[in-house]
C-alpha positions in Angstrom: -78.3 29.2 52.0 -81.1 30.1 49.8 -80.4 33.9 50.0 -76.8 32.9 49.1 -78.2 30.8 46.0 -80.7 34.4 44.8 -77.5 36.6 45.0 -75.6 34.1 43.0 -78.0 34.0 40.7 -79.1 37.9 40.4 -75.2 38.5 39.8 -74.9 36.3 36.6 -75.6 38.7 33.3 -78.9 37.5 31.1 -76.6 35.7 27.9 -77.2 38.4 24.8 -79.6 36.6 22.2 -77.4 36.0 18.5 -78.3 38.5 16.2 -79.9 36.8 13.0 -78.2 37.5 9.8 -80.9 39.7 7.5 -80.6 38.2 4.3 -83.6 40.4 3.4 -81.6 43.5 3.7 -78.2 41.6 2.0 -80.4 40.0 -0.9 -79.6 42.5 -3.3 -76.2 43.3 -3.1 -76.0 39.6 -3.4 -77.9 39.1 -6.4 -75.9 41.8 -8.3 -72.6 39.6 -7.5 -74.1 36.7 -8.6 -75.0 38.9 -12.0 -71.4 40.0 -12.3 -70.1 36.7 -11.8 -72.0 35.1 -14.2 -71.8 37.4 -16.7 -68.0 37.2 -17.1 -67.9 33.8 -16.7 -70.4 34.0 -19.8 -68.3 36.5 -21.7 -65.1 34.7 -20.7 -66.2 31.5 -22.4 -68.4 32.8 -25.1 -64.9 34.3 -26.2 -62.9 31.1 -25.4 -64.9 28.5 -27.4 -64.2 30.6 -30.7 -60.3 30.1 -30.2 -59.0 27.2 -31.6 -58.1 25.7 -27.9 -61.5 25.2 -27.0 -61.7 23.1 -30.3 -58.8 21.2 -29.2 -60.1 20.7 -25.6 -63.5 19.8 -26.6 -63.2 17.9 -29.2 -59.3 16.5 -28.9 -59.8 12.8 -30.9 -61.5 14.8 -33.7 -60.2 18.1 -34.2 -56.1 17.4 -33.8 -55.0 17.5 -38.0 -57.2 20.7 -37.8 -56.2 22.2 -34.3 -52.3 21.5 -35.8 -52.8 22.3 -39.3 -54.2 25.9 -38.2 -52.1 26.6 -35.3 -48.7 25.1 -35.9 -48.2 24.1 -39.3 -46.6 27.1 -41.5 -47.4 25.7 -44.8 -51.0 25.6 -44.5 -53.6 28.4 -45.6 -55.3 27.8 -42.2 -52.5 28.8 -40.1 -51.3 31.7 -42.2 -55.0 33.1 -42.2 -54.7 33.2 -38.0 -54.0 36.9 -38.2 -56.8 37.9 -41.0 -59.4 35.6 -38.3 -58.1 37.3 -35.2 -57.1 33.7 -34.1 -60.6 32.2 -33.8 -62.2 29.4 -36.1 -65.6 30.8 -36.1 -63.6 33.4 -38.0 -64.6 31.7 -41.0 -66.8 28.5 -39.6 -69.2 30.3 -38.8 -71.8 29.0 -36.5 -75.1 29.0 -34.7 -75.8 28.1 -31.2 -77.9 25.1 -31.6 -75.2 23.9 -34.0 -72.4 24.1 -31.4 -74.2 22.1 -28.3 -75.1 19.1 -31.3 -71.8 19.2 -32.4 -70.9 18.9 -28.8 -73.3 16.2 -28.5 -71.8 14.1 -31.3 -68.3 14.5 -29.7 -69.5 13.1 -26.9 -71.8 10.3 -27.7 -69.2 9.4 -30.5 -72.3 9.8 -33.5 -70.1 11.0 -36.0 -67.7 9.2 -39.1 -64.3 10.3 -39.9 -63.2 11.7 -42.0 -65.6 14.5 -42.2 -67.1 16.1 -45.1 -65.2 19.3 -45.9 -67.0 22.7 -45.3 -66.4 24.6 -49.0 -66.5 28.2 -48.9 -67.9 30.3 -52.2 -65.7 33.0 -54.0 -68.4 35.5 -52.3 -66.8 34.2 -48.8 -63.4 34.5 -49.9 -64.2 37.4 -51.6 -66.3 39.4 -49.2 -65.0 42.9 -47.7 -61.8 42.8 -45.6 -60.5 40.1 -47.5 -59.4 38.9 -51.0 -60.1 41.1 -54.1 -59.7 38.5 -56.5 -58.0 39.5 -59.8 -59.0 38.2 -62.5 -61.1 35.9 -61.0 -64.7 38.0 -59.9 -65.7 40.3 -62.6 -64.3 44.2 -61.2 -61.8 42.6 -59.2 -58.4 44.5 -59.1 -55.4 42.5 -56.9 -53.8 39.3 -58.6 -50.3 38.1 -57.3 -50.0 36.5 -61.0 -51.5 38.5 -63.3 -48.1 38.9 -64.9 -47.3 35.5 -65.3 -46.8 34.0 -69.2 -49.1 31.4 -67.6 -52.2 33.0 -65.3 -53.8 30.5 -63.1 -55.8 33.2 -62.3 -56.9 33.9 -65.3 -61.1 33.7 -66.2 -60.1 31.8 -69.2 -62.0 29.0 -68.5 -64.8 30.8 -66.5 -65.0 31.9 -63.2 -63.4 29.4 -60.9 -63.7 28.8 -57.5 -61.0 29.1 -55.2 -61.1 26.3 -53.2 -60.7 24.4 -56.7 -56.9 24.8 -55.6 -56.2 26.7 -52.4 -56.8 24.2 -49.6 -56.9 25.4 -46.0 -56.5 22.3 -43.5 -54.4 20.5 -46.6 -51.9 20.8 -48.8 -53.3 23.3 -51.5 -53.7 21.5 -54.8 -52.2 23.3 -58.5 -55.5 21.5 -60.7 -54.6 23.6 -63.5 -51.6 20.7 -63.8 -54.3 18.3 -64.3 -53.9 19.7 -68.1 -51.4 22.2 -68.3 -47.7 21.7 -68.0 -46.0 25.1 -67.1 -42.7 25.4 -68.1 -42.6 22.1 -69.9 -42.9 24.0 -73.4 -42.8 27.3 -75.5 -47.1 27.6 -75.0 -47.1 26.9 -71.5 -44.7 30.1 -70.0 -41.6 29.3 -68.3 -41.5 28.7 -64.6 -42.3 31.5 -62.1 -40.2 32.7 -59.6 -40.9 30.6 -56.3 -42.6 27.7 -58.6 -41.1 24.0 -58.8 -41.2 21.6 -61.3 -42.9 18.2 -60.5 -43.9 14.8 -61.3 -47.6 15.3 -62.7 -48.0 11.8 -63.4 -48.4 9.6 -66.9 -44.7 10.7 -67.2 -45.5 14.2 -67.1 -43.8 17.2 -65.2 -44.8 20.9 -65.4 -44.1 23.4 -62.0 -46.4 24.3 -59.7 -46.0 26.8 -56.9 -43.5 25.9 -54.1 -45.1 23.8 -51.3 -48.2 22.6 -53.7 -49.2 19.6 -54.5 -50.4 18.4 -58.6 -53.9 16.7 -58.2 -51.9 13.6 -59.5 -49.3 13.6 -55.9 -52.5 14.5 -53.8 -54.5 11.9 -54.9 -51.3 9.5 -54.6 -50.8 10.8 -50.9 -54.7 10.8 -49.7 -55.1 6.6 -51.2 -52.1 6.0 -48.2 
C-alpha cells in the first residue's frame, strides 16, 4: 500500500511556480505612455478652452448673451470677427493663466455681479498688424470704408476717436456721432449713404445711421428695459 501511495505520488508533475510580472523592466515603456497621454490630453484642452464652447460649458449662467452674440448672432461685430480670431475668444480676450482658474473660481463659487464691466479695447488693439488700418482715424492710416462720404464718421475732425466709441462687439454698435449730428436731415449734414437708415434720434430728431445701428438715444432707451 505504501509503495502504491510513493508511485502515485512520484508520478504527479511539481506545479510550475507563476512567473512575476517585471514591472522593472516594463516601467519605462510605461512611463512614456503615460507622457503621450497626458500631453494630448493637455494640448487637446489647452486648445479647447480658447474656443468659445468651453466658455459656454464652463461658465453656461454667465456667458450665454456672449457665447450667442459671437457664435450665432449675424449682426454682431463679435460673430462676424469669428474668422479674423480663428474662432477662439482669447483671440482678442486675451488672458493669463492665473486669470483663467480665478475666473473659474468665481463661476463656481458664484463671487461675481452681473452685468459685468465691459473689457474696452484701445485703437492700438484694433489697430495692431493683421487687422484694421484705420483711415482717417490713426495718424498714416490708409483704408476707410467712408472716406468718401459728404458726412465722414471717420473723420479726425474732432480728434482721434476711439473705436469702441461706436462699434460694439457683444451689442448692438452704437452711431454717437447722432448724439449731435443729423445726417441727411439737411444741406450741411450730407445726404444719406448707401446702406444707411434714417431714425428716431430722440427730442424729435431723426438723422440716418448705418443699417442695423442703433442712435445713443434708442440704446439708451433699449438698455433702461
Amino acid at each position: 500500500m505504501a509503495d502504491e501511495i510513493k508511485e502515485s505520488t512520484e508520478g504527479t508533475p511539481e506545479a510550475t511556480p507563476k512567473k512575476k510580472f517585471d514591472w522593472k523592466g516594463k516601467r519605462l515603456p510605461i512611463i512614456i505612455a503615460a507622457v503621450v497621454v497626458v500631453t494630448v490630453i493637455g494640448v487637446a484642452g489647452w486648445a479647447w478652452h480658447a474656443t468659445p464652447e468651453c466658455c459656454d460649458v464652463i461658465c453656461h449662467s454667465t456667458m450665454g448673451k456672449y457665447y450667442q452674440t459671437y457664435t450665432q448672432d449675424t449682426t454682431t461685430l463679435a460673430y462676424k470677427h469669428r474668422a479674423a480670431t480663428n474662432n477662439q475668444c482669447l483671440g482678442c480676450h486675451e488672458a493669463t493663466l492665473p486669470q483663467m482658474v480665478h475666473e473659474v473660481q468665481m463661476q463656481l463659487s458664484g463671487d461675481y455681479t452681473q452685468p459685468f464691466d465691459k473689457v474696452t479695447f484701445s485703437n492700438d488693439f484694433c489697430l495692431q498688424s493683421g487687422c484694421h488700418l484705420g483711415g482717417g482715424v490713426m495718424p498714416g492710416a490708409t483704408e476707410s470704408s467712408t472716406k468718401d462720404f459728404s458726412f465722414d464718421p471717420h473723420s479726425d475732425y474732432h480728434g482721434v476717436q476711439q473705436c469702441n466709441s461706436c462699434h460694439l462687439m457683444h451689442d448692438q454698435s452704437v452711431f454717437t456721432c447722432a448724439s449731435c449730428h443729423q445726417v441727411g436731415a439737411w444741406e450741411g449734414e450730407g445726404g444719406v449713404p448707401e446702406g444707411w437708415v434714417v431714425q428716431d434720434l430722440g427730442n424729435g430728431k431723426t438723422g440716418a445711421v448705418p443699417e442695423g445701428w442703433a442712435t445713443p438715444f434708442t440704446f439708451e432707451a433699449s438698455s433702461s428695459k
